[in-house]
C-alpha positions in Angstrom: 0.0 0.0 0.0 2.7 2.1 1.1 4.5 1.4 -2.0 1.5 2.6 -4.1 1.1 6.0 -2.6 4.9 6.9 -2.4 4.6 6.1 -6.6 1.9 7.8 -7.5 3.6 11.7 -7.2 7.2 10.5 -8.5 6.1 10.5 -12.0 4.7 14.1 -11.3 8.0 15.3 -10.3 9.7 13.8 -13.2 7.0 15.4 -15.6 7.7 18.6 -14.2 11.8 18.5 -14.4 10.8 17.8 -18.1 9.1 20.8 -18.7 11.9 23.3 -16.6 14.1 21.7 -19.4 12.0 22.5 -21.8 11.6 26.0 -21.3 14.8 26.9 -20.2 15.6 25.3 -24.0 13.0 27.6 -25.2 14.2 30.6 -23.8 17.6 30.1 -24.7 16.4 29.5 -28.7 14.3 32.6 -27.8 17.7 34.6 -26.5 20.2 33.7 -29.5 17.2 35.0 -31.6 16.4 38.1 -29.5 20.9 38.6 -29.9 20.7 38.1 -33.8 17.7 40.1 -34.2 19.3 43.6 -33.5 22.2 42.6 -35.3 20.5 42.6 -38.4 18.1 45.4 -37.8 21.3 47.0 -37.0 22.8 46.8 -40.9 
């Protein structure tokens, strides 16, 4: 019973370290484009 409780939220916790990757991937996509952006408005 124990066992069943305690593994119910793991798999919640690993979703949600998935996602913090995920935007922390997005944002840094969204950064190198934000850094190239005024380099070409720039020329």
């Amino acid at each position: 019973m124990a066992s069943g409780t305690l593994a119910e939220p793991v798999p919640v916790v690993e979703t949600n370290q998935i996602d913090q990757d995920g935007l922390r991937r997005r944002r840094r996509r969204a950064n190198l484009q934000r850094l190239e952006r005024p380099i070409t408005l720039r020329r």
